[in-house]
N, C-alpha and C positions, 0 to 999 in steps of 0.2 A: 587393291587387295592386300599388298604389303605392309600398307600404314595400318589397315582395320587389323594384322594380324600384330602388328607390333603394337597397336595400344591393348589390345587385347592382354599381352605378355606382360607391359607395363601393371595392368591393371592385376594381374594376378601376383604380384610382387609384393606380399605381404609388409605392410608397415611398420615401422619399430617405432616405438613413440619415445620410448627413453630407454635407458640401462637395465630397467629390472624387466623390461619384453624379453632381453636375449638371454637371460636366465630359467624362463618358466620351464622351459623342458628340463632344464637339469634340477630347478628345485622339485619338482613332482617326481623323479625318481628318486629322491633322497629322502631316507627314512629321516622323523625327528628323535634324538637323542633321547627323550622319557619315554618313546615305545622301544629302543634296544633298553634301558632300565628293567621297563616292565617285563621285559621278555627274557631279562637275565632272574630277576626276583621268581617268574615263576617256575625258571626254568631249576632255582636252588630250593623253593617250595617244592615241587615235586621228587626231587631229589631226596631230601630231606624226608617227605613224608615216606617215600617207597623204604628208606632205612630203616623208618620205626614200623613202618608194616614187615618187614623181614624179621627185625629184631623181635620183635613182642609177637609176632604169629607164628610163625614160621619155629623161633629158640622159645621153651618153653622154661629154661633153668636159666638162672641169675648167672652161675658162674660158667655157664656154655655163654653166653651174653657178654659177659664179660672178657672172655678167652675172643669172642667174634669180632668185638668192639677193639681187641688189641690187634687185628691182623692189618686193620687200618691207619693205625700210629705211625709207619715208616711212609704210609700215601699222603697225610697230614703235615710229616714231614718236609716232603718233596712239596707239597702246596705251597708249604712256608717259605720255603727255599725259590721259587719260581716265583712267589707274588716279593721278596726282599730282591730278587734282581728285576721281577720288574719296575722295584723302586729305584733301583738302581738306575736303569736304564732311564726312567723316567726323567732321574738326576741328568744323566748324561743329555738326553735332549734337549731339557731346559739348558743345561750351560753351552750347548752347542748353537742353539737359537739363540740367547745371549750376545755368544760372541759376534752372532751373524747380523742381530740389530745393532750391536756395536760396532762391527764394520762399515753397516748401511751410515750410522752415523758419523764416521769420522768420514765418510766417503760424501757423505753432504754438506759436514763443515767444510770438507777441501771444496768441493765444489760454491761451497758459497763465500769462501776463501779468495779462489779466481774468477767469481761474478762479482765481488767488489772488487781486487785487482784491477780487471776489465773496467769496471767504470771509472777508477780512478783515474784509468790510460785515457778515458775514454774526456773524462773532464777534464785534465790536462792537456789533452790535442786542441780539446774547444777552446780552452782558454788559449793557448798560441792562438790558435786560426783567429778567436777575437783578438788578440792584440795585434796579429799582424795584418789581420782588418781596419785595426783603428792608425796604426800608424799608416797605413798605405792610404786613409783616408786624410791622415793629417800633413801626410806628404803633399798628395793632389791638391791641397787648401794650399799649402805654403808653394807649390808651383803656381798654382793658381794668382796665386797675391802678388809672388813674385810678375807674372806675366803682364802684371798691369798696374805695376808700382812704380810713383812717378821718383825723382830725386834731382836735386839740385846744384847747380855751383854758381859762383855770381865771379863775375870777371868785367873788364875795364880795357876795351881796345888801345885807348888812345890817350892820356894822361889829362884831365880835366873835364873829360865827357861824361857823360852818363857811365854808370854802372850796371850791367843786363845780370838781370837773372834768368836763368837757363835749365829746362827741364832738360836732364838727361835721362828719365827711366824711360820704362817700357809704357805708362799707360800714362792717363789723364790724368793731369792736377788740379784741383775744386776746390774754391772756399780757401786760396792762399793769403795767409797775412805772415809777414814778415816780422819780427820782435829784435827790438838791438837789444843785446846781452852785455858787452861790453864795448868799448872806446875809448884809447886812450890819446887822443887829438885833440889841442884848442883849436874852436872853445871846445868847453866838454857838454857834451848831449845829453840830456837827462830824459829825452822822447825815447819810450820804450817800441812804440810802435812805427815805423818807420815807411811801410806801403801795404795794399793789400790788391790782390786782383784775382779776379774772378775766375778763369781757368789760364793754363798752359798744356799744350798739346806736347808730346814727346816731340824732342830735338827742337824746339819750339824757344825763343829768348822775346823777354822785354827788356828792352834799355829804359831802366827810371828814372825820371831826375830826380826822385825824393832818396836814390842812391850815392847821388854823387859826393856826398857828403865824404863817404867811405874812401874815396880816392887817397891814395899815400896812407893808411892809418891802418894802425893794426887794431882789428876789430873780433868781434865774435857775434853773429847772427843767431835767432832761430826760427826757423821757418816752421808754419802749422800748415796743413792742408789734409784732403779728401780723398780716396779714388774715387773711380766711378763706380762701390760699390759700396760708397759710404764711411768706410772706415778712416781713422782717424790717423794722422802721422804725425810726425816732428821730425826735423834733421836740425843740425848743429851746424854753422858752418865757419868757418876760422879762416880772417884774411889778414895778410901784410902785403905793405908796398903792392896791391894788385894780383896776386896773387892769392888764391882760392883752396883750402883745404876742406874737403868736403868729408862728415864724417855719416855714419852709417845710420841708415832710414832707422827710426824707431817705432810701434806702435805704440799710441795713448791707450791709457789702463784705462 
């Protein structure tokens, strides 16, 4: 029973369909502008006529007429004087509306003053938060690389043995060939390329003999290889008498 009463209620809630529904009551009591016209014109027509009906019927001598026609002068007057201030007036509302549209306007240039303001702040934050997106993202890459970047030194246990080369980084080495840079030992070397092997695992040595070469001799290596994510490296490495100076992983362009 409550539902049939409440659609019922729903159903008598008269619809608005747009903006000009919630005006028709107030426009049907509002008169249009050319019937108060018309209704001021006849209302000065009948004014006018009931004058010369007085004047012409009523006064029958020109100069009683014209003595009639003079009592009205000082009424004429005051007409005059009430329609020049309601010029006046009229002055005044227009400059007062004036002012009032030119408030509304300086009041929306402010306003549209601090809605670009606002976006500027607003495109400004974004642009931080993007950069500090991207750096935080090119951080993660370089921890990343780091986490599994291999590096090398080559050393010499024992005076006339093999030479090991030795991963010391954090991740897999792939695709290593070694290149002699310099040499300065007879005889002198003119083989650029000197071993190459296939992976080394972190903390990981091969002793080569295509190294021993290197023993006593102050040399300069460079080593090429892979991670295991593909990317590409070079190290530099600088020996004397057996001793290893390893210089800093670099990526290939």
């Amino acid at each position: 029973m409550k539902n049939a009463q409440t659609l019922q209620s729903i159903a008598a809630i008269p619809v608005i369909k747009s903006e000009d529904d919630l005006d028709i009551e107030g426009a049907s009591k509002t008169i249009p502008v050319w019937i108060w016209f018309l209704l001021t014109a006849v209302a000065v027509f009948l004014i006018q006529t009931g004058y010369w009906y007085a004047l012409t019927k009523r006064i029958a001598l020109w100069p009683d007429r014209s003595a009639f026609g003079d009592m009205f002068g000082a009424l004429n007057t005051a007409f005059s004087g009430l329609a020049f201030a309601g010029v006046i007036y009229a002055i005044v509302l227009q400059r007062r509306e004036l002012q009032l549209q030119r408030r509304e306007l300086i009041l929306q240039r402010r306003e549209l003053e601090l809605t670009r303001e606002e976006l500027q702040r607003s495109a400004s934050a974004q642009e931080k938060s993007e950069k500090a997106l991207k750096d935080q993202v090119e951080e993660l890459i370089h921890q990343r690389r780091l986490s599994i970047l291999p590096g090398f030194i080559v050393y010499q246990e024992y005076y006339n043995t093999p030479v090991t080369i030795k991963n010391i980084g954090s991740g897999v080495a792939l695709n290593i060939e070694i290149n002699l840079t310099s040499y300065n030992k007879e005889p002198l070397v003119t083989v650029s390329k000197l071993a190459t092997l296939s992976h080394l695992l972190p903390d990981e040595g091969n002793m080569n003999s295509e190294l021993l070469m290197l023993s006593g001799a102050t040399y300069e290596l460079t080593v090429f290889f892979n991670d295991i994510e593909g990317n590409a490296y070079y190290q530099l490495l600088s020996g004397f008498n057996g001793l290893c100076k390893p210089q800093t992983v670099k990526l290939v362009n």
